[in-house]
Legacy VTK file of the C-alpha trace (Angstrom):
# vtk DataFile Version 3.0
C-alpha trace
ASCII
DATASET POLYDATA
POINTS 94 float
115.510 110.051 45.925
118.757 108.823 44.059
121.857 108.186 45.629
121.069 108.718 49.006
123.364 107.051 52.210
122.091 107.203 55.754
123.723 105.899 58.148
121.319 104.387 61.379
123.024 103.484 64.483
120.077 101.027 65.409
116.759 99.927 64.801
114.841 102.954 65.823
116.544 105.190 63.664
115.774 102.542 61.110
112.055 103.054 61.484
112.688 106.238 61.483
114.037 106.750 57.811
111.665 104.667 56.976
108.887 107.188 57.876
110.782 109.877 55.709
111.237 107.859 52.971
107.217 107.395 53.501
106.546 110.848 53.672
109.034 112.036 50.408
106.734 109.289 48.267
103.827 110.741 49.822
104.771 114.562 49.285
106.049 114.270 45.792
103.958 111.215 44.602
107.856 109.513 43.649
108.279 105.551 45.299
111.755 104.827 46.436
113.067 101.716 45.363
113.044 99.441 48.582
113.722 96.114 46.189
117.434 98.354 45.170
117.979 99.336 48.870
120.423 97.767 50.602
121.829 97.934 53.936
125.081 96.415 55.634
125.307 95.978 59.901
128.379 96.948 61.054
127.171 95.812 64.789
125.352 93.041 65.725
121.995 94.012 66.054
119.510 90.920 67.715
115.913 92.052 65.769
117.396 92.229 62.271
113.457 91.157 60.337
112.456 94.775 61.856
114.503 96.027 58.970
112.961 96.501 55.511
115.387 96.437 52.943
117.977 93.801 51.894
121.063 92.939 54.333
123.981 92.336 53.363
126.399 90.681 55.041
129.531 90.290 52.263
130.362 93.767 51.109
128.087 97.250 50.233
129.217 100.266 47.624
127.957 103.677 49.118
129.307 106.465 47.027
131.724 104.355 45.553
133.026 103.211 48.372
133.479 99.476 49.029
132.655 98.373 52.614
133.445 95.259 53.512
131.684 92.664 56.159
132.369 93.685 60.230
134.507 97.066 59.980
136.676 96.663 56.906
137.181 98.535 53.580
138.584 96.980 51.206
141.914 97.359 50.276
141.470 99.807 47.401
140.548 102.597 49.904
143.150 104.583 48.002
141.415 104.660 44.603
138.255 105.335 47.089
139.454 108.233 48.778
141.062 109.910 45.360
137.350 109.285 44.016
135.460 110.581 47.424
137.553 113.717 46.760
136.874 113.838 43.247
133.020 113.929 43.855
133.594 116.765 46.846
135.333 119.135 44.365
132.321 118.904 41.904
130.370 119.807 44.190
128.642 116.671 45.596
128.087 117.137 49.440
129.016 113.577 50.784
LINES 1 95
94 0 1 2 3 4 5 6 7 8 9 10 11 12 13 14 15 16 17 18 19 20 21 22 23 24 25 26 27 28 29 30 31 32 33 34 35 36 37 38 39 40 41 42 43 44 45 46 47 48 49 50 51 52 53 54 55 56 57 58 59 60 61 62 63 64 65 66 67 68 69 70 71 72 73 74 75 76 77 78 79 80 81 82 83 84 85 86 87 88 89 90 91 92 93
């Protein structure tokens, strides 16, 4: 797996991609990087040791995208969206 985003709305569907992540390694014999995985809340979730990767709580790229902390992107969405559309056009399903 390289360059993958999921989104997960809470911690079930946390768990969840955990267990496909489990069964890729498993199927193909690859290991996905959980020390290079990161994830950012963008709610406030109460159990957040249930979750098995690094949080981060300052800012995330995804696709190079910048998220920032709570709900905000940061303020060179414009580059980001020219770039976004860039990596649609060749192709890349985002």
């Amino acid at each position: 797996m390289d360059d993958v985003a999921d989104f997960c709305s809470d911690p079930l569907s946390v768990h969840r991609l955990m267990c496909i992540c489990d069964q890729f390694e498993w199927a193909l014999g690859a290991k996905v990087n959980r020390g290079k995985s990161e994830a950012m809340l963008f709610r406030n979730w109460a159990d957040q040791s249930s979750i098995p990767i690094t949080v981060r709580t300052d800012h995330l790229k995804v696709l190079g995208i910048w998220f920032g902390g709570g709900w905000g992107v940061r303020q060179d969405l414009g580059g980001a969206t020219v770039s976004l559309h860039r990596r649609t056009k060749r192709g890349h399903q985002v």
